[in-house]
Each structure stands twice: as C-alpha cells, then as structure tokens.
C-alpha positions as a printed Julia matrix, in Angstrom:
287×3 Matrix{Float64}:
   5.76    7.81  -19.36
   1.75    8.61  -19.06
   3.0     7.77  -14.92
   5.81   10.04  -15.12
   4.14   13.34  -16.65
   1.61   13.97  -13.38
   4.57   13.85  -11.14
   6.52   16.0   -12.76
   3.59   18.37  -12.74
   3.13   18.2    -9.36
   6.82   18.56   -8.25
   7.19   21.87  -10.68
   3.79   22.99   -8.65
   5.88   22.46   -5.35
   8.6    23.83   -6.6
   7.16   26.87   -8.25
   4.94   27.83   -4.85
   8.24   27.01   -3.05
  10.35   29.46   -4.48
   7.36   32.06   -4.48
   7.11   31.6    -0.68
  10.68   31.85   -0.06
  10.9    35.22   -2.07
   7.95   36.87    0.05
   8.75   35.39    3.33
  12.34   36.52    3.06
  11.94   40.0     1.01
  11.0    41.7     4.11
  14.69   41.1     5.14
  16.32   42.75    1.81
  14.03   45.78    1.63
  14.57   46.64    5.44
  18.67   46.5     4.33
  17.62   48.36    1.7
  15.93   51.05    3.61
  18.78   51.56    5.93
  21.23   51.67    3.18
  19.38   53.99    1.25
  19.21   51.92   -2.09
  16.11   51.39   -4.19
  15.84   47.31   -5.31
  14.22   46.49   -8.48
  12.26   43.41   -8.65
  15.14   41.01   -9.87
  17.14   42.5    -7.28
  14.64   41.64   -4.65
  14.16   38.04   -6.28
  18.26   37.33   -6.49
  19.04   38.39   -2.49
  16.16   36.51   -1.48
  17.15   33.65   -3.28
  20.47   33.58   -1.47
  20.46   34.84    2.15
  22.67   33.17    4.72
  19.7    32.76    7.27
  16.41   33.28    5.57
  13.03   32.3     6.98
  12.28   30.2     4.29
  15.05   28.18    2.03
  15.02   28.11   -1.44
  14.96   24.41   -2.65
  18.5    25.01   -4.42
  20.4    26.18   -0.85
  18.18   22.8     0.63
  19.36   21.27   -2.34
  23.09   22.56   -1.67
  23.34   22.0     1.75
  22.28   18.24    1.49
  24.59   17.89   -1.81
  27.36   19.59    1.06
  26.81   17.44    4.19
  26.18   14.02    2.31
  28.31   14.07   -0.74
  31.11   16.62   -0.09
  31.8    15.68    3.91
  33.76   12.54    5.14
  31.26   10.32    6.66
  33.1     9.73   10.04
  32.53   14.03    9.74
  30.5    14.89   12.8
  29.02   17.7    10.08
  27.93   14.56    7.82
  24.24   14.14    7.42
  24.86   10.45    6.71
  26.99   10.24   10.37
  23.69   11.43   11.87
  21.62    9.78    9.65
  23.29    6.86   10.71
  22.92    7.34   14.39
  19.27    8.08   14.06
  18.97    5.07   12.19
  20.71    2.59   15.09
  17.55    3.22   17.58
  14.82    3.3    15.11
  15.7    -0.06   13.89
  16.13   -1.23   17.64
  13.1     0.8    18.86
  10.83   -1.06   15.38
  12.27   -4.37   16.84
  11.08   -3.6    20.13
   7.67   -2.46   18.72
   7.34   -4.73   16.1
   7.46   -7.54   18.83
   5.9    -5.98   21.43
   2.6    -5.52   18.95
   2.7    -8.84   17.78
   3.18  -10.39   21.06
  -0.11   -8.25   22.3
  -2.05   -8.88   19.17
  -1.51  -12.75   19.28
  -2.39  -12.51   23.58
  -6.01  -10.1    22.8
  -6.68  -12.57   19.88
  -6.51  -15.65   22.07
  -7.84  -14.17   25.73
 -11.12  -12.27   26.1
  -9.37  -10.61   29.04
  -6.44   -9.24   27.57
  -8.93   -7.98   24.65
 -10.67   -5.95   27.24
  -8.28   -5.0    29.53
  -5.14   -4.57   27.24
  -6.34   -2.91   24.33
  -8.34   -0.2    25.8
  -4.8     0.65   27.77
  -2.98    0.9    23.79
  -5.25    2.84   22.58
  -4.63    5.05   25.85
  -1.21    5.35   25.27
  -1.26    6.96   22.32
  -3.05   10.17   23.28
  -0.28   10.81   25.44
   1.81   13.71   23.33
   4.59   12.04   22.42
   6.84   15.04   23.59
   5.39   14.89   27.19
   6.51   11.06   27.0
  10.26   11.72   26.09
  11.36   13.47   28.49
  10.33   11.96   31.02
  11.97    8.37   29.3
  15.23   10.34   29.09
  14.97   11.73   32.78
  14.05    8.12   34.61
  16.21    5.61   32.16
  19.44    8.12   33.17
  18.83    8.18   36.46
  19.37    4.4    36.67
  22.61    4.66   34.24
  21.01    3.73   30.7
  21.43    6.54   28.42
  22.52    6.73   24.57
  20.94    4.14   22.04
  18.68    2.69   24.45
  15.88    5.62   25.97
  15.55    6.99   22.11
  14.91    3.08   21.17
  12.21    3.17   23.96
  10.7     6.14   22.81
  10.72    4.7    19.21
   8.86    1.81   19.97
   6.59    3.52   22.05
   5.5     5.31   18.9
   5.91    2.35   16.73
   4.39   -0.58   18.76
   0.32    0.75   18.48
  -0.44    0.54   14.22
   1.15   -3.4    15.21
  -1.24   -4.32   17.3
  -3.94   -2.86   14.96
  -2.97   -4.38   12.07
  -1.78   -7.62   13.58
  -5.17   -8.2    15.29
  -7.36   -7.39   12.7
  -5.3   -10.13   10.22
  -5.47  -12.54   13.28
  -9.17  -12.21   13.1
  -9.53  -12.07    9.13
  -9.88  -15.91    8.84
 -13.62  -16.77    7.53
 -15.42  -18.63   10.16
 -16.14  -21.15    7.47
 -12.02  -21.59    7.84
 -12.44  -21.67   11.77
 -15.13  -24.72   11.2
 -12.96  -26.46    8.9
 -10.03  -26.55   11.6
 -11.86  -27.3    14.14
 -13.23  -30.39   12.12
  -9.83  -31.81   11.44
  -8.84  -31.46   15.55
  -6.32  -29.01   15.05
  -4.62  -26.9    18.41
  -4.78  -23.85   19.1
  -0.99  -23.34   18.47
  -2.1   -25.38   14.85
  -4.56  -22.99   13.92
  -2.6   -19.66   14.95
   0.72  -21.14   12.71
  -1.45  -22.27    9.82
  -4.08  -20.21    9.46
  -4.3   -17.05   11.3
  -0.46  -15.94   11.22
  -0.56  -16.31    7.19
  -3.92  -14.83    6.91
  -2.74  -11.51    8.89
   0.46  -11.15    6.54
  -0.67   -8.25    4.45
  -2.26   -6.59    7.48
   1.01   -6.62    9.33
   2.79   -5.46    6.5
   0.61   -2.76    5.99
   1.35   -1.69    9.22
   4.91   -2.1     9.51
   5.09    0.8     6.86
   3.07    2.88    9.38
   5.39    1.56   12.14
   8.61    1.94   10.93
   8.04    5.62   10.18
   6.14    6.43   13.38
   9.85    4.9    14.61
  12.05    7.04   12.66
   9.73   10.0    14.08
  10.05    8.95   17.78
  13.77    8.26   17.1
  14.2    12.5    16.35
  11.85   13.38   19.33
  14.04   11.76   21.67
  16.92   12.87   20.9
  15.58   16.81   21.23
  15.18   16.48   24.83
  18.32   14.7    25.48
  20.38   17.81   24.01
  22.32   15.2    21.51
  24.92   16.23   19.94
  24.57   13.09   17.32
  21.56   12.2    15.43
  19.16   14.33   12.94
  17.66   15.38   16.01
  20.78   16.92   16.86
  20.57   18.97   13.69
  17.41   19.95   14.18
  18.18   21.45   17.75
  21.69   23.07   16.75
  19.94   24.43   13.87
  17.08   26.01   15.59
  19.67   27.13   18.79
  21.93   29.18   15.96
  19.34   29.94   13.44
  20.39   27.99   10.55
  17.63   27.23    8.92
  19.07   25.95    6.06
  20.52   23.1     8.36
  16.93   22.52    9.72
  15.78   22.14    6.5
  18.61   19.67    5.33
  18.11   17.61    7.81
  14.27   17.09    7.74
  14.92   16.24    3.83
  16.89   13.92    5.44
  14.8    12.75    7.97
  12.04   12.1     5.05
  14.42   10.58    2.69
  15.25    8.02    5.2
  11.87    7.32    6.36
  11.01    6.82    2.61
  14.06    3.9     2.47
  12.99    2.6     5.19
   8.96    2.34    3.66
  10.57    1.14    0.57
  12.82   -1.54    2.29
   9.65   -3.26    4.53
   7.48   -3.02    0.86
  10.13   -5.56   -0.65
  10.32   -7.27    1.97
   6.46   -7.71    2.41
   6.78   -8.5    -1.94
   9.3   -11.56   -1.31
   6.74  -12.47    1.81
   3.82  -12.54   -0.18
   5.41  -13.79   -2.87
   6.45  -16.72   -1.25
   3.45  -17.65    0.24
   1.35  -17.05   -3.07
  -0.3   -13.81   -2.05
   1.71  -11.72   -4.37
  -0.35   -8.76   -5.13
C-alpha cells in the first residue's frame, strides 16, 4: 500500500493540471460563442462547455477516457473504427520490424565483438544512422520499396527496425564484452574455440544487457511502426488515426489513439520484462 499511495498522488497531480489545461486552452472557444451570442458565462458555465466540446484543443481525460472506452470496448473488432483493429495492424510490423532489428543488432554486435574491422568500420556507420530524422528516412523507404512492388506490412517493418536495430547493438556489445578477463584467461587455459567461448561465456554474460535493450528496442519499434505509416497515407494502423484525426480535426481521436499507442508500447515493455524474468531465471541470474 506504502507503493500504491505516491502513484496515486502523482496521477491526481496529472489529472488535476490536465483538466486545468483543458479548461484554459479551450475557454477561449466558449467565451468567443459567448460574445457573439450575447450571453454572459459564469465560471461553472465556462468550466462545464469546456469540459465537453466536440473539437477542443485540449481533451479532457474523461472524453480520452470515453473515446477509448468507445473504439475498444463498444466497436466490433473487425470495425475499421476499432482501436484494437488498428492496434492490431500496427502491431503486425512492429513485431516483424523488432525481429528484423533484434537480429540485425545481434548479428552486428557478435561480428564488431569478434573483428577489429567491423568494430571500426561498422559501428561508427550505426551510430550514423541514427542522426538521420527518422521522418526524412520514411518516406523515402515508402517511395523506393513501392516502386519495386513491396508495399503494406513490409516498408513500415523496415522502418521499424531501422529504429529498433541501434539500442541492440549497444547493449549486445557491451554484454559481449562484460566477461572479466580473468574469465577470458580461464578459457583460453582449457583450449576452448572461439565459437566455445562466444556460446558459453559471452552470450550468457550479455543476457541482461540485451534485455535491457530489447525494452528500448521494442518501443523505438512500435514508434517507427506509426511514423511509417503517416507518410504512406494508411488508412489502417494507429498511424492512420493519427493522420485522419489531424486531417478532420478530431482531436479527441488523436488523443485516443496515442493512449493507445502508449498502452501498447507499455504491453509490449511488460511482455519482453517476463520474458527476460523466465531467461534469467533459468540461467540463475534472476534479479
């Protein structure tokens, strides 16, 4: 409970500056109706029309609240106007794009651990790559992979990974090299491979780092997931509600679907942690 109480806190904080913002951001709406109307508003009058405007600037967290109660409880889920159908579309590529990424990383981690070269040639280029803007990158993924035939799942899986393959090789390389050299010696002195001392020492050594990573990575996916879909002009995907909210000015739509957005990337966060927990656990490095 003594856990519990600071949260709490902090959400009614959130909460209480939320609805605050909401009713100045979207009072200049209700007086200016006012005005023209001739009417004089009292406060609570002010307070209850900004609390329930069709398109304000700013939401109130119980029309958020409503609209995601609307499009994921109340709607079919084959509904094209179902959060969970796009949720679920979004979700396809960033698990295909965090494949891609995932084994991309560890395939360059393993290749700058074991080669001199690829350490200074390769990783230099990685680190490049992601000071690129992200949204520069997409469309130009969109543009080339259609113009050889490959569109849908595939160019926002690409973009994904892009995003999703860099905190890899980070982690990945820095548990590759976590081994104490005293470790190193002792393999060495017992004539073990290379491919010996990768499987039985390095690889379990660089568990937590790559798990600590793949919670950076799997978000960073979900993220380059929604960017590729804006440029594409979807019509499926949370990126999809994004842009249709922004082109009709439903912001109560945009703001659905970024709860969305960040209640997925939290499952997903949540799903590689138990994962990494059975890992560890397995291999006695439960923390």
């Amino acid at each position: 409970m003594r856990h519990v109480i600071p949260v709490l806190v902090v959400v009614a904080a959130l909460l209480t500056v939320w609805y605050a913002g909401a009713v100045w951001m979207n009072s200049a709406w209700t007086l200016d109706q006012a005005a023209r109307e001739g009417r004089e508003l009292t406060v609570i009058d002010i307070v209850n029309d900004t609390m329930m405007q069709e398109r304000p600037k700013l939401p109130a967290p119980h029309q958020v609240g409503t609209e995601l109660w609307k499009t994921v409880v109340g709607t079919r889920v084959s509904s094209k106007r179902s959060l969970v159908w796009h949720g679920w579309i979004t979700l396809s590529a960033t698990a295909v794009g965090f494949a891609i990424g995932t084994g991309a990383g560890m395939a360059l981690a393993a290749g700058i651990v074991h080669s001199r070269a690829m350490d200074l040639s390769v990783m230099p280029w990685a680190v490049a790559s992601q000071t690129i803007p992200i949204l520069a990158i997409a469309p130009m993924v969109i543009v080339v992979l259609a113009s050889v035939g490959v569109t849908g799942l595939l160019p926002k899986a690409v973009i994904a990974g892009w995003l999703s393959f860099f905190p890899v090789v980070v982690g990945m390389v820095k548990g590759l090299r976590a081994p104490d050299p005293i470790q190193m010696d002792q393999m060495k002195t017992w004539n073990a491979s290379r491919a010996q001392v990768f499987w039985k020492l390095r690889l379990p050594a660089s568990m937590p780092y790559l798990f600590a990573s793949l919670k950076v990575s799997v978000a960073a996916a979900l993220v380059g997931t929604i960017v590729g879909e804006l440029p594409a002009g979807a019509t499926s995907g949370l990126g999809a509600r994004l842009l249709s909210g922004s082109y009709y000015g439903q912001t109560v739509q945009i703001w659905a679907a970024l709860f969305a957005a960040a209640i997925l990337a939290a499952a997903l966060v949540a799903i590689v942690a138990l994962i990494e927990r059975i890992v560890l656990g397995r291999m006695g490095m439960a923390r």
